[in-house]
C-alpha positions in Angstrom: 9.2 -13.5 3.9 9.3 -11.5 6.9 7.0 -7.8 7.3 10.6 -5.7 7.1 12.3 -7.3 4.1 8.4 -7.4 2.0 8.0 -3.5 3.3 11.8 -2.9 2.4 11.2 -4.3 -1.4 7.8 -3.1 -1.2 9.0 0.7 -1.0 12.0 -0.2 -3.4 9.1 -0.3 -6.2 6.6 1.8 -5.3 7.6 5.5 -5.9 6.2 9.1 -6.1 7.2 11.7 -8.8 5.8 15.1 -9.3 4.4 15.9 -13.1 3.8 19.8 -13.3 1.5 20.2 -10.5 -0.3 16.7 -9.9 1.4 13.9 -8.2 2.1 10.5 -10.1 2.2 7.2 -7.3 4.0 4.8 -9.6 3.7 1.0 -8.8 3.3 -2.5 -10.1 0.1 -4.1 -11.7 0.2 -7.3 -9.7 0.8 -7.0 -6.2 2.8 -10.1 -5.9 5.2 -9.3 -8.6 7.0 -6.0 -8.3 9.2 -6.6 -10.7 6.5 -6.9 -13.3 4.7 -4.2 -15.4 4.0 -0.7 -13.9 0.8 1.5 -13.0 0.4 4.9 -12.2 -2.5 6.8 -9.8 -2.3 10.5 -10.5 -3.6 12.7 -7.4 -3.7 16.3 -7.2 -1.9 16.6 -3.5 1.0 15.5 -2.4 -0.9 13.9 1.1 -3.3 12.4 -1.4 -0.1 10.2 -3.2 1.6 9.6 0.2 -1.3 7.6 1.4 -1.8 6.1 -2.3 2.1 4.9 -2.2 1.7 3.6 1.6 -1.7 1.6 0.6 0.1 0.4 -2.6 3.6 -0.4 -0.7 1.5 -2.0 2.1 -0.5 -4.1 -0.3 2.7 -5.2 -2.1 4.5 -6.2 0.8 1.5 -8.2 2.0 1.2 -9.8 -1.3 5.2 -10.8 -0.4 4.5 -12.3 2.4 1.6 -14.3 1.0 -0.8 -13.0 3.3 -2.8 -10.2 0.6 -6.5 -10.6 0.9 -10.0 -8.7 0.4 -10.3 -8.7 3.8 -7.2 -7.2 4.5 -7.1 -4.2 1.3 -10.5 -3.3 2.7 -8.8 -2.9 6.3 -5.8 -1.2 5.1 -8.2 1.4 2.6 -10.7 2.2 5.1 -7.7 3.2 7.8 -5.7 5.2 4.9 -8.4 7.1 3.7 -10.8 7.3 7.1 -8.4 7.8 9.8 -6.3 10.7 9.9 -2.3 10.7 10.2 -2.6 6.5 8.9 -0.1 7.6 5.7 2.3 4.9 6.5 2.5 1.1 5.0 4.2 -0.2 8.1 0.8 0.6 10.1 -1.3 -0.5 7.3 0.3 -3.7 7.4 0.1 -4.2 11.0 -3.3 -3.5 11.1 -4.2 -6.1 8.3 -2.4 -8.6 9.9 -3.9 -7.9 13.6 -7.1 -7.4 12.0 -9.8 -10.2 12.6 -10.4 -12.9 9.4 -14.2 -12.1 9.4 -16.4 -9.4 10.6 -18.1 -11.4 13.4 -14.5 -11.9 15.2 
């Protein structure tokens, strides 16, 4: 599967609802099968489940394209969370993609 049509489904079952005032990021238990059982991360902030939902969408549509490893959830959570304005699953997957396989690369 190509990176548009994973992030396309990806974002199809990854979703953000508000409950009172926290956030609720919404999202399937196994990466590789969104159509399977759901999750939930509750955040306080509405930045806070935008990046959850772009690491999540990010990690499903990797796990689509059959390229979903330590290596590359590590990548995508240290940009999301360390680097500001990274809130966006198409950038999380580039990077794990473009990312070296091992630390010594």
């Amino acid at each position: 599967m190509n990176r548009s049509l994973a992030l396309k489904q990806a974002t199809s079952h990854v979703n953000i609802v508000r409950m009172g005032d926290r956030w609720c990021v919404i999202g399937p238990h196994d990466y590789a099968k969104p159509h399977g059982p759901s999750g939930e991360h509750v955040v306080q902030h509405y930045h806070q489940a935008v990046k959850v939902a772009a690491l999540w969408r990010a990690s499903v549509a990797l796990a689509l394209m059959d390229r979903l490893t330590n290596r590359a959830l590590d990548i995508m959570s240290d940009a999301c969370w360390w680097v500001d304005n990274v809130s966006n699953a198409r950038t999380l997957v580039t990077l794990a993609i473009n990312a070296p396989m091992n630390e010594e690369d």
